[in-house]
C-alpha positions as CSV (number, residue, x, y, z in Angstrom):
1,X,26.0,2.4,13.3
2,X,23.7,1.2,10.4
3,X,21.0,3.3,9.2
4,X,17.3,3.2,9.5
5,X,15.5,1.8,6.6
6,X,13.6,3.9,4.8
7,X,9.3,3.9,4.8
8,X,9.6,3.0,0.9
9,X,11.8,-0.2,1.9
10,X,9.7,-1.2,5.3
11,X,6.6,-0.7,2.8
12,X,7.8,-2.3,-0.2
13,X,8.7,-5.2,2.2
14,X,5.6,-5.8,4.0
15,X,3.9,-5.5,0.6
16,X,5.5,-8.8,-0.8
17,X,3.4,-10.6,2.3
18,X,0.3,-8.6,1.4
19,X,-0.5,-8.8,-2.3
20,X,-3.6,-9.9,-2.1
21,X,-6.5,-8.0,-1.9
22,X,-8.9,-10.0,0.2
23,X,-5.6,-10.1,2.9
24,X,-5.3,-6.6,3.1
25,X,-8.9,-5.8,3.6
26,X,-8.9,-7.9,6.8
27,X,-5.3,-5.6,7.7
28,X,-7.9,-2.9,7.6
29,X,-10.0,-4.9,10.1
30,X,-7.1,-6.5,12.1
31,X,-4.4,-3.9,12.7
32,X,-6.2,-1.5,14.1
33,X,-8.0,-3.9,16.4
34,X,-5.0,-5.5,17.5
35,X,-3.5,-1.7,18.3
36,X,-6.5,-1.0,20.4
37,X,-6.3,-4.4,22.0
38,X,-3.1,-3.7,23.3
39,X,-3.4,-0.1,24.2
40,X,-6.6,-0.7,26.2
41,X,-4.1,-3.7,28.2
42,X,-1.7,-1.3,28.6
43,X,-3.6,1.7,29.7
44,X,-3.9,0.8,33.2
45,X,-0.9,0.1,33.9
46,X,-0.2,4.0,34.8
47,X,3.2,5.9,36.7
48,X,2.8,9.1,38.6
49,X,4.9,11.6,37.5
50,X,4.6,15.0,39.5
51,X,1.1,16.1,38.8
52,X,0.6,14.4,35.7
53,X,0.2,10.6,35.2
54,X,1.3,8.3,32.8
55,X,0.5,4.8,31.1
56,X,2.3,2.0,29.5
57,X,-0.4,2.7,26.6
58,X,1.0,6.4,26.1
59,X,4.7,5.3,26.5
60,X,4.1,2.5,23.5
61,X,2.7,5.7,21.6
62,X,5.5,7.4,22.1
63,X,8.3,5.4,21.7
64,X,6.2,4.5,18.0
65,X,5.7,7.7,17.1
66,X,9.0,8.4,17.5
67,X,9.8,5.5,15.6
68,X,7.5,6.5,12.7
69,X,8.5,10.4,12.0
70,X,12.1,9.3,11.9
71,X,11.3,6.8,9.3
72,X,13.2,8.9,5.8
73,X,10.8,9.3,2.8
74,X,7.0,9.2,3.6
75,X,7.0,12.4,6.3
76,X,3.0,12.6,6.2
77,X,2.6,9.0,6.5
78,X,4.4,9.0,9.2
79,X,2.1,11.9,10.6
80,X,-1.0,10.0,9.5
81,X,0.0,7.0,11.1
82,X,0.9,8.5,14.1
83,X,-2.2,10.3,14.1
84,X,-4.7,7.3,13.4
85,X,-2.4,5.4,16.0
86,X,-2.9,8.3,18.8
87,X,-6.7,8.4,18.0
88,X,-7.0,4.5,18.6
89,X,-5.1,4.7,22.5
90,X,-7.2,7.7,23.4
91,X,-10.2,5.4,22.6
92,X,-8.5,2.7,24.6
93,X,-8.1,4.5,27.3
94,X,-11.7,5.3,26.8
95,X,-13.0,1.9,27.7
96,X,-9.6,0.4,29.9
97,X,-11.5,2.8,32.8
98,X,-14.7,-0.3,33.5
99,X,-14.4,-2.6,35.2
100,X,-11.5,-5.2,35.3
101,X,-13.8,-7.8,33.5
102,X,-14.8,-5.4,30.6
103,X,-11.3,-4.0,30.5
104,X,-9.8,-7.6,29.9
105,X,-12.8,-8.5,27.8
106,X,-12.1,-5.4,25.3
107,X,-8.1,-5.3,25.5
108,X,-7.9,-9.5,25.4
109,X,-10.9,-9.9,23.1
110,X,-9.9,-7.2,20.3
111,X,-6.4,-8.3,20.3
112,X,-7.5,-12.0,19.8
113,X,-10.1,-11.5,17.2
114,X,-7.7,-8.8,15.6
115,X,-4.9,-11.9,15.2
116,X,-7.8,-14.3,13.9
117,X,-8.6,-11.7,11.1
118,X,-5.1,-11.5,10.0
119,X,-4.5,-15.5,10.1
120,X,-7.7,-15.5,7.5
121,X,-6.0,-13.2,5.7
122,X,-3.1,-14.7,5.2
123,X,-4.9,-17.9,4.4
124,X,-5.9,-15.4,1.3
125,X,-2.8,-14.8,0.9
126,X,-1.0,-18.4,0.9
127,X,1.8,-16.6,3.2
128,X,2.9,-16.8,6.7
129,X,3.1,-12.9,8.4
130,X,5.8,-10.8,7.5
131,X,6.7,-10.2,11.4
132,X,7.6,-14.0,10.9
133,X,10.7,-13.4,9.5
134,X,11.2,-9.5,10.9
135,X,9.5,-8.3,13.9
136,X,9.9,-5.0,12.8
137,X,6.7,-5.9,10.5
138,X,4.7,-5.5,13.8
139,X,5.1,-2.1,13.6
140,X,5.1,-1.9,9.7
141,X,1.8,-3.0,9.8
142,X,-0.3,0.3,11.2
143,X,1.9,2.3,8.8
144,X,1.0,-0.2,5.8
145,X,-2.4,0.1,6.5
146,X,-2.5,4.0,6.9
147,X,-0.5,3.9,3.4
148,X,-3.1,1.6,1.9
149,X,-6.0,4.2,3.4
150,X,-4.4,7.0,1.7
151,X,-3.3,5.2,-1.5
152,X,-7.2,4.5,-1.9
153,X,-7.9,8.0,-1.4
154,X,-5.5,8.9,-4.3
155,X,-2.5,10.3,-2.4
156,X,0.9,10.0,-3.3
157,X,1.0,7.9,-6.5
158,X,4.4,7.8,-7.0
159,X,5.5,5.9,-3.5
160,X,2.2,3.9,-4.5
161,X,3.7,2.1,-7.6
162,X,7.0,2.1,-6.1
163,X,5.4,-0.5,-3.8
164,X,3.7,-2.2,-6.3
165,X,7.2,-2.1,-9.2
166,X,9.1,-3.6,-5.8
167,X,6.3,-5.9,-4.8
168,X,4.3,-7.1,-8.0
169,X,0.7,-5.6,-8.3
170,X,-2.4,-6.6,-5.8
171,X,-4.3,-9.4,-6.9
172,X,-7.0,-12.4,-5.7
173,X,-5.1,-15.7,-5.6
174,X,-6.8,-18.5,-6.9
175,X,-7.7,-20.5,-3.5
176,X,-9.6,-23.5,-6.4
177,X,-6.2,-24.9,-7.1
178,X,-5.2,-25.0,-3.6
């Protein structure tokens, strides 16, 4: 059975598609608008359970979190991201409860204009996605994002220019040459 990679390698991997800095700012925009997007589609689709009930939203939640906090080697970004992720489903579960028009227009339109934002970015960037070439990358992406969040907020330095000795440094590509 092979082992599951490490946060610092699923970071450090991710990074090399998102070096520059006017990409990442729209993963700040983006991800979390694409997580909302698809927790407020999946909220209503709900299982009873004895007394309590369940949806496809908090199942998703689950099966991530569970993914995250067994990541090895970044425990409290795995909390954070967890937490930030939970926060964003109880909001769509906040506005999934309208009516079927606003629920599609929310879950559909975030998760539309949340891919639109990362395609400009990308453009930025002068790379396809990473989830191009590992799907694993869609979930990467929240966790990348919470990192980035923290990172700017001075925590963890030394996982910080791990990314960036494994990756190369941010920068702003020039798009004049282009």
């Amino acid at each position: 059975m092979s082992q599951a990679r490490t946060a610092i390698d699923l970071l450090a991997k991710y990074a090399v598609y998102h070096r520059d800095q006017r990409n990442i700012a729209t993963h700040f925009v983006g991800v979390p608008m694409i997580v909302f997007g698809i927790g407020v589609l999946l909220a209503r689709a709900r299982v009873d359970i004895g007394d309590v009930t369940v949806s496809a939203a908090w199942v998703a939640f689950a099966l991530s979190a569970v993914w995250y906090l067994t990541r090895r080697g970044a425990f409290t970004l795995s909390l954070a991201v967890t937490a930030a992720t939970g926060v964003i489903i109880l909001a769509a579960h906040a506005v999934s409860r309208g009516s079927v028009g606003a629920w599609l227009a929310w879950g559909l339109g975030t998760f539309i204009i949340g891919w639109i934002i990362q395609f400009i970015g990308h453009y930025y960037e002068g790379r396809k996605p990473a989830f191009v070439d590992d799907l694993v990358g869609l979930l990467v992406g929240p966790m990348f994002v919470t990192a980035e969040a923290l990172f700017a907020l001075g925590w963890n330095k030394p996982l910080h220019a791990e990314i960036e000795r494994r990756a190369g440094p941010t920068h702003l590509r020039n798009l004049v040459s282009i």
